[in-house]
C-alpha positions, 0 to 999 in steps of 0.5 A: 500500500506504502508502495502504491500511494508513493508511486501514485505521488510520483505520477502526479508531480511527473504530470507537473514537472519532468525533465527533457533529454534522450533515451535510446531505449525509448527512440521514436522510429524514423527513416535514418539510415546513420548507425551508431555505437551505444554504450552496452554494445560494440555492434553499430546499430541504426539510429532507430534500433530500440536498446534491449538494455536500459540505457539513459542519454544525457545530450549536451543540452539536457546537461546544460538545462540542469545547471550544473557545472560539473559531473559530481553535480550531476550523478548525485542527483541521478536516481540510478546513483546511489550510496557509494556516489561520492564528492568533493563535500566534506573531505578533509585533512583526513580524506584519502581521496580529496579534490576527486569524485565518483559515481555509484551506480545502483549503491554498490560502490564506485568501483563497481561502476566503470567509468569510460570516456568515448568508450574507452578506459582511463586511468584512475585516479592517483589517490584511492578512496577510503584508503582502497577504493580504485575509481576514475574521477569524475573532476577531471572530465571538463564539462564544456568537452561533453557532447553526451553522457551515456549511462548503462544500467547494467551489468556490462562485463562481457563488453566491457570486462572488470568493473562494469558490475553495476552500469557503466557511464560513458563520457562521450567528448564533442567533435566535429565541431566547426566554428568558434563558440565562447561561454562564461557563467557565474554563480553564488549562494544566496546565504555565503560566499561559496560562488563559482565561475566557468569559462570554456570554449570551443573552436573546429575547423574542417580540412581537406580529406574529410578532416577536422580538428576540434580543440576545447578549453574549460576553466572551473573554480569555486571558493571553500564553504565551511561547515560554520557557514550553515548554521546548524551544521558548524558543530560536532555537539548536535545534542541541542538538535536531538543529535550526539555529542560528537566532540572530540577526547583530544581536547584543548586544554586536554588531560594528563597522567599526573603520577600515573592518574588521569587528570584533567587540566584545571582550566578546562570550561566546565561545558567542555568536562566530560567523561566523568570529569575526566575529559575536556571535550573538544569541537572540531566542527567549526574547522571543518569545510563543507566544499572545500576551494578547487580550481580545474582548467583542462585543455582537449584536442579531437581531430581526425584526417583520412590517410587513404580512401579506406583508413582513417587517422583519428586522435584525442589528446586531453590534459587537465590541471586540478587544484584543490585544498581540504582543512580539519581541525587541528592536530589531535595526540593521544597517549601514543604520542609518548609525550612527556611534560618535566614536572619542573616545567615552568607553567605546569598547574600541578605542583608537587608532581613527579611524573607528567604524561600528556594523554590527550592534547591538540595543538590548536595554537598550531592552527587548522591542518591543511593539504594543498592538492594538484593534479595532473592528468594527461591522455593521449589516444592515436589510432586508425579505423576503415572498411575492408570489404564492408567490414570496418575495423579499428585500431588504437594505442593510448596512454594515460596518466594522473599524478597528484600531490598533496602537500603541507607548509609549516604554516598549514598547522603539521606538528612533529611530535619530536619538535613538540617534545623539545620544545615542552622539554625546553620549557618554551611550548606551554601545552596547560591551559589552552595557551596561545603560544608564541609563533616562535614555538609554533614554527619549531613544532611544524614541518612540511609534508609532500605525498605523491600519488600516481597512475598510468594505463598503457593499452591497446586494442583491435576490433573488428565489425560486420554482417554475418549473414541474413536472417529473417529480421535483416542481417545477423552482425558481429563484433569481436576484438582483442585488447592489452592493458597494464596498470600501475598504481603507487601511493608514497605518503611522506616519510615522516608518517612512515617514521610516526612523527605525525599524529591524528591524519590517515595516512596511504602508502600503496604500490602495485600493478599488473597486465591485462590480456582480453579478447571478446565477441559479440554477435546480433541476430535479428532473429525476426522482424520484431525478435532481436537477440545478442550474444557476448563473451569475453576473456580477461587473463590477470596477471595477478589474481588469474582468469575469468570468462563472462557471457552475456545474452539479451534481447528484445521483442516488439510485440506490437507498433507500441508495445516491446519487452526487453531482457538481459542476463550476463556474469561479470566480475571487478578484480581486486584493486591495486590498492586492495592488493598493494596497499601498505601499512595504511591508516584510516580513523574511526569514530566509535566508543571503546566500551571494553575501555569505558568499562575500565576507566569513564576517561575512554567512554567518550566517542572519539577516533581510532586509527585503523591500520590496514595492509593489503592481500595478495592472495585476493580473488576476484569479486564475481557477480550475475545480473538479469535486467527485465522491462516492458516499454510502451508507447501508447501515442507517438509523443509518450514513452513509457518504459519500466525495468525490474533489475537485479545484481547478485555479488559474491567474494565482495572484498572487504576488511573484516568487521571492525565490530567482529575485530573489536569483539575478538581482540580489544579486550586483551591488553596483550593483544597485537590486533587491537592495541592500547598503552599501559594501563592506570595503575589498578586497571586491567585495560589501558587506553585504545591506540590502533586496530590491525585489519585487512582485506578478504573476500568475504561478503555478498550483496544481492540488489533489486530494484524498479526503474520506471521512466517517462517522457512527453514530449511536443504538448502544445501550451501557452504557443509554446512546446512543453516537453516532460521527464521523469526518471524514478527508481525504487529500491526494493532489496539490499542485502548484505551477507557479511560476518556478524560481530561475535565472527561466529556466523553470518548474518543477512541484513537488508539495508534497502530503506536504512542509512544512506540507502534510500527506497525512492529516487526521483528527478521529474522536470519539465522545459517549456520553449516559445520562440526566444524564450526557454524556461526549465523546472525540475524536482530532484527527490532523495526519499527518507531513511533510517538514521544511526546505523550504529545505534550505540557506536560501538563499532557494530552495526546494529540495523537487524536489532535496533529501529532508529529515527527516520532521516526526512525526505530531501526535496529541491526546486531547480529553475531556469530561464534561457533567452535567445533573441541576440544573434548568436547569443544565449542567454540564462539564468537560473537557481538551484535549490529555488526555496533554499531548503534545509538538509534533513536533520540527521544524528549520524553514523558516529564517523564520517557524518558528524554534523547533523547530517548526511552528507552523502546523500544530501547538499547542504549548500543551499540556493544557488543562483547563477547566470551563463551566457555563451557566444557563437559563430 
């Protein structure tokens, strides 16, 4: 009934509003005689084949419509992304992966999704996600280049081999272009100064020998947005809101252990004690930035001339440079650290002390900790293509590469915990009281730090296509082809994290690569008139991990002029990443409460994070999946199209690191214990205070995920003397299960995450774009559906969905507007606002580690209303 009353909601606001735009699936029959190549496929088909895949075009307008200035934008409003989809919106000082983003298809992981750009792999990027997620980033794909964005909402690995589990999204550039055009928009939000401006242009000339070069230039920037610029969402302590206090035990003034007892500092404020009177809290909310600044200037050459009457040299070459920073608060030391205060040192507030260790301290007179990031990325393809006896073949060699650097000054707040030391030791840095200590002191304490990260693909392919033979619907097709690839992948963090001189930052260090061999094939047969049928299989042969084989069947039958169903079923698989299999010791940071501590001493009941130190398996296998898609399309009149897919993907030896609750439970009520470590304990305790956790990676989890997707599109209505074309775009999750071990590592347990936190049961975007003469005008909604919060219901590291029911995190509903002129020669004009009635993010009390603040920040903008101009100039 739920179901039914909400999708009956759905239709109503898709009666008010939709979106424009292209799908092939959807394609009304026309005379054209030109073939295309759509994602999903390697066969060029006629421009009015109907896909029997579910395949969503995005052209160039529809994009430009949205307002949007960059990819990450874009997918996060798609209904068909989901959790895992990720941005540049909260990284910080800790942030493995800052300056990038990624999309997720269908929630299960963005390296489930492969990412292509003109049907080609490109290199990841340099730094992994969350330590050792491998994904291409989206930021390096300059918006004023796109001509189309395809994405295919299947499981695609007998096409396109690893990675392509849950869809792939291809980046189609623009190419023979002739003349010149010029576009510069601007934009800010209403209640901050977070603005960003773009600039790009186009030029292309056409030559003899059916040649054309196009060369496009794009320029992006936006200032930072800090957490304190959104009201609510600036502390860590969202008690006052109904949510946790998420402050931190590393407090500023922090607490020592005087002749081996706790002690708080005497000059702690009293809103700050907490833990028994033992800790001073601290609120490193304020520090935070929501987006941080970034700046992306990327340069794309296209050009093609024939060599001869049948070969043709074609060529891409693309470089981008990509500027961006990330700051938290600042640098936070625990009992690990080792730091020991003289007790006849001259500011100490304890007198008659013999012994002074400090246990939990930050040094905010030191400032907020910084990164500056660049990065380069650089891609060359050369190839030839022609025609041979009515059978086209290509060929192509490419090379790319992305390099990051990730540095800070020693004014962007990076303390030695060896410089601390001298300095307390000299008597000069006074860590008592919440002192502000003299600049000197400062510039002795910090250093600089310089991680370097890249990645470099090097392929090669070859494919052929054509007609086999007749049958009775037209001509049976074949495409079949050989590919060659490796990949290499290092991470090389700053020695002085290796040396442990550098404290409360996750640190990366990786270093792996490997050889790719595939070969695959592709065959089309119309079977009847109205009766298609594809087959595909391809080999992939790992240097590493080994081999696999993945077939692929679908087809379509049109039953009658306005009526078709569509099916498809295929296997797939995502090799292990580079930074699953080479990964070093590496760090990541987790919130949660040490209970078996809390137990112990009130002092280590407060939640606060704890490094995770992870090292890469080898031994990994492959993650192996199958996937089956099934859809009806309907065309009840020749301007309304209709299509619903029921679709489901199935995963197993999903790669993970074991269960940090199962870790927890095992090892970390043992002092002794090498897995979960702690410091000596207080005199009369039995467990010290938690330092670090050791884990890994295993192939150990399966995932099983279901789902509907219903669009529709209207288009040509006749209103107000203009044209009203409609758009919606609806996906409805109906299963998410995961099978992962439960925390007492005893057996395993399935949970259903459809509907708990992150994971959303309905997505939706209805739009609708009105044109008359010179004037345009477009409205969208983009709807993200509620969800359970506090998945970790009493943060202790375990996740309790199955035996707890939490609160529910409210729907997020915006307005996006836009209104277009063209009534100036070879000039357009518009103007627009997103998030019209600047609607606030949807309350959340959060996972008790990366959403912190009162809300979910992977599902949810905080940026609110935006409002931005464009106009762009042609001839």
């Amino acid at each position: 009934m739920e179901f039914k009353t909400r999708f009956t909601h759905t239709l109503m606001y898709a009666s008010i509003l939709a979106a424009t735009g292209t799908m092939p699936a959807l394609a009304q029959n026309t005379a054209t005689i030109e073939e295309v190549t759509v994602v999903g496929s390697r066969i060029a088909r006629g421009a009015d084949f109907n896909s029997p895949t579910p395949v969503e075009v995005l052209d160039r307008e529809t994009i430009e419509k949205s307002g949007y200035n960059n990819l990450q934008q874009l997918f996060e409003k798609s209904p068909a992304a989901g959790n895992g989809t990720f941005s540049t919106r909260g990284n910080n000082q800790d942030s493995t992966a800052n300056g990038a983003a990624a999309v997720s298809l269908r929630g299960m992981g963005a390296d489930a999704t492969l990412v292509l750009v003109n049907g080609r792999r490109v290199a990841i990027s340099a730094f992994a996600e969350g330590i050792t997620t491998n994904f291409v980033d989206i930021n390096t794909i300059p918006v004023g280049a796109l001509e189309r964005v395809e994405v295919l909402k299947d499981g695609a690995s007998a096409i396109y081999g690893s990675d392509a589990v849950a869809g792939v999204v291809n980046i189609v550039l623009r190419n023979d272009f002739e003349g010149f055009e010029v576009s510069a928009g601007y934009g800010n939000t209403t209640n901050s100064d977070n603005d960003e401006k773009t600039f790009s242009a186009i030029w292309g000339v056409n030559g003899e020998k059916d040649s054309n070069l196009t060369l496009i230039f794009d320029y992006f920037s936006n200032s930072a947005l800090m957490n304190k610029d959104r009201g609510r969402l600036g502390t860590a302590n969202q008690s006052a809101n109904g949510g946790m206090d998420f402050r931190s035990s590393r407090g500023y003034p922090g607490y020592f252990y005087v002749d081996g007892d706790i002690t708080i500092d005497p000059a702690c404020p009293a809103d700050q004690v907490v833990g028994g009177g033992d800790v001073c809290a601290y609120d490193y909310g304020p520090w935070n930035v929501l987006t941080p600044a970034a700046e992306r200037t990327g340069l794309t050459l296209m050009g093609h001339t024939d060599l001869t009457n049948d070969i043709e040299f074609f060529t891409e070459i693309a470089v981008q440079h990509n500027k961006s920073s990330a700051r938290g608060a600042p640098t936070p030391l625990d009992e690990s650290a080792g730091l020991t205060v003289p007790a006849s040192h001259p500011d100490s507030p304890f007198a008659g002390a013999t012994t002074i260790d400090i246990g939990r301290y930050r040094t905010v007179d030191a400032g907020a900790r910084e990164w500056d990031i660049e990065t380069d990325n650089l891609r060359g393809v050369f190839g030839l293509r022609g025609e041979v006896n009515g059978w086209r073949w290509e060929t192509s060699v490419q090379r790319a590469r992305s390099e990051s650097m990730q540095t800070g000054s020693r004014s962007q707040g990076w303390v030695r915990t060896d410089f601390l030391q001298q300095e307390i030791d000299a008597g000069r840095y006074n860590p008592f009281g919440g002192t502000q200590n003299p600049e000197s002191v400062i510039d002795a304490i910090t250093t600089s730090l310089v991680r370097r990260g890249a990645s470099q693909l090097t392929a090669f392919d070859f494919n052929v296509s054509g007609e086999l033979f007749e049958l009775a619907g037209g001509n049976a097709a074949m495409a079949a082809g050989v590919e060659y690839r490796e990949e290499k992948a290092t991470d090389i963090p700053d020695d002085q994290f290796q040396r442990g001189l550098i404290f409360g930052t996750e640190s990366v260090s990786a270093k792996a690569k490997r050889d790719i061999t595939s070969a695959y094939i592709e065959v089309a047969l119309p079977v009847m008139d109205n009766f298609d049928v594809s087959l595909a299989t391809r080999y992939d042969s790992y240097s590493d991990f080994g081999n696999t084989v993945n077939p692929m069947l679908n087809g379509r039958w049109q039953i009658t002029d306005s009526l078709s169903v569509r099916g498809s079923w295929g296997t797939g698989f995502r090799a292990p990443s580079l930074a699953q299999i080479g990964l070093g010791p590496s760090q990541e940071s987790k919130f949660f409460i040490d209970t078996y501590g809390c137990a112990i001493n009130a002092a280590y009941c407060a939640s606060t994070d704890y490094n995770i130190v992870f090292s890469g398996n080898p031994d990994l296998e492959a993650e192996e999946s199958e996937s089956y898609n099934l859809g009806v399309i309907f065309e009840p009149m020749d301007d309304l199209q209709l299509s619903l897919d029921y679709w489901n993907i199935q995963q197993e030896g999903k790669i993970d690191d074991a269960p940090l609750g199962f870790i927890y439970a095992q090892f970390c009520n043992d002092q002794n214990s090498t897995v979960c470590v702690r410091s000596t304990p207080q005199t009369g305790d039995s467990l010290g205070a938690l330092q670090s956790i050791n884990n890994t990676f295993i192939n150990i989890g399966e995932q099983n995920v279901t789902g509907i997707d219903f669009a529709a599109r209207y288009s040509g209505l006749e209103l107000a003397g203009g044209s009203l074309n409609l758009r919606l775009d609806y996906a409805y999750l109906l299963e998410f299960e995961r099978v992962e071990l439960d925390s007492d590592g005893t057996s395993f347990k399935t949970t259903d995450l459809a509907g708990e936190y992150e994971y959303p049961v309905h997505r939706w975007v209805a739009a609708g774009d009105w044109d008359m003469d010179n004037f345009g005008f477009t409205a969208s909604v983009n709807y993200t559906g509620e969800f359970e919060d506090t998945p970790d219901f009493d943060f202790d590291g375990t996740l309790d969905y199955e035996s707890n029911t939490s609160r529910t995190v409210e729907a997020f509903v915006t307005l996006n507007l836009q209104a277009r002129y063209t009534g100036f020669t070879d000039v357009n004009l518009s103007l627009g606002v997103d998030n019209a009635l600047d609607e606030d993010v949807p309350f959340a009390i959060g996972d008790g580690d990366s959403d912190l603040y009162g809300y979910v920040s992977g599902q949810h903008s905080p940026r609110g209303r935006f409002v931005y101009g464009k106009v762009t100039y042609s001839f």
